[in-house]
C-alpha positions in Angstrom: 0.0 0.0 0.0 1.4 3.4 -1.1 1.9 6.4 1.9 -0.1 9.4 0.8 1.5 12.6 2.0 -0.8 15.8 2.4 1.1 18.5 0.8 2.9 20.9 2.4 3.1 24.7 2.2 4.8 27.4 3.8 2.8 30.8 3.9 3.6 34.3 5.5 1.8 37.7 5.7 4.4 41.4 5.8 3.6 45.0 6.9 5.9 46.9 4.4 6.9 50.5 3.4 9.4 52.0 1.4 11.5 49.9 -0.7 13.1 46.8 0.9 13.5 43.3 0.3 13.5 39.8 2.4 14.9 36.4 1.8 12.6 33.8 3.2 14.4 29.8 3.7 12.1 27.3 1.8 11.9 23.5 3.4 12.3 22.5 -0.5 12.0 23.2 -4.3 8.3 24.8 -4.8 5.6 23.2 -6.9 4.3 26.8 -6.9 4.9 30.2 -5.5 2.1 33.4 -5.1 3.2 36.3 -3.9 0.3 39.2 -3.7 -0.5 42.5 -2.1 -3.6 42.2 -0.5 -6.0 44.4 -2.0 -5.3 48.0 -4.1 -3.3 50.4 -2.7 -5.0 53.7 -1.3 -5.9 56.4 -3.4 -3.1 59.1 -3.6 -3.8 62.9 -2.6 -5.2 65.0 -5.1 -1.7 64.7 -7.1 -2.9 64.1 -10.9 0.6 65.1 -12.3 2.7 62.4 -10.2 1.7 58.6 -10.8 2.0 56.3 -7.9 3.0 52.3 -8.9 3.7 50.3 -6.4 5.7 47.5 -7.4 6.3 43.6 -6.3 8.6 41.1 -7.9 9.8 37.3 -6.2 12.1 34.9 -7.3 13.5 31.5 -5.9 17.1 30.7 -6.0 18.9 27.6 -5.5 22.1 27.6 -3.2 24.5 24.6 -3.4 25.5 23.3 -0.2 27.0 20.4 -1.0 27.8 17.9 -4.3 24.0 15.9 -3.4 22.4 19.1 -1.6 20.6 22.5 -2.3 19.0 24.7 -0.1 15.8 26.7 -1.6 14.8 30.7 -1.0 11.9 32.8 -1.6 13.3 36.3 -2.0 10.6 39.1 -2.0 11.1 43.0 -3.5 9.0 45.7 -3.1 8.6 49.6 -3.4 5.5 50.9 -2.5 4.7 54.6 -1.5 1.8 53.7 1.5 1.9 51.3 4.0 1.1 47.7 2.2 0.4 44.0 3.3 2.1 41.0 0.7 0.4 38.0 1.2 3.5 34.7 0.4 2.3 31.4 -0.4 4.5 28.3 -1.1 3.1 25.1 -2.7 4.9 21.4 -2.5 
């Protein structure tokens, strides 16, 4: 009789501002990765002639550790211009 595993997932919630970014360990390779902010940002003062983007990118990298061995990170980049939440989610 085959084992069935329930699948695993690492998730997280951040309170950023400015421009910053975080490295985040992963227990293993991802299946899949969604990295969101959680709803639109707030509408800007009354400035028409200045846009405001706030911007998200993620990546994963591989590390070598060893000749048989890799370690796995979730690294996370933002600039917003108000106070944001990004919402992380990480699928095995």
């Amino acid at each position: 009789m085959q084992k069935r595993y329930k699948k695993s997932k690492q998730e997280g919630r951040l309170v950023v501002v400015g421009k910053a970014k975080i490295t985040i360990p992963l227990l293993d390779l991802p299946h899949r990765v969604e990295v969101h902010f959680k709803r639109k940002p707030p509408s800007p003062p009354c400035d028409h002639h200045r846009k405001h983007h706030d911007k998200l990118e993620y990546e994963v990298h591989r590390h070598y550790v060893s000749h048989c061995s890799h370690q796995y990170t979730l690294v996370i980049k933002w600039k917003v211009h108000s106070i944001r939440e990004i919402f992380w989610h990480v699928y095995y």
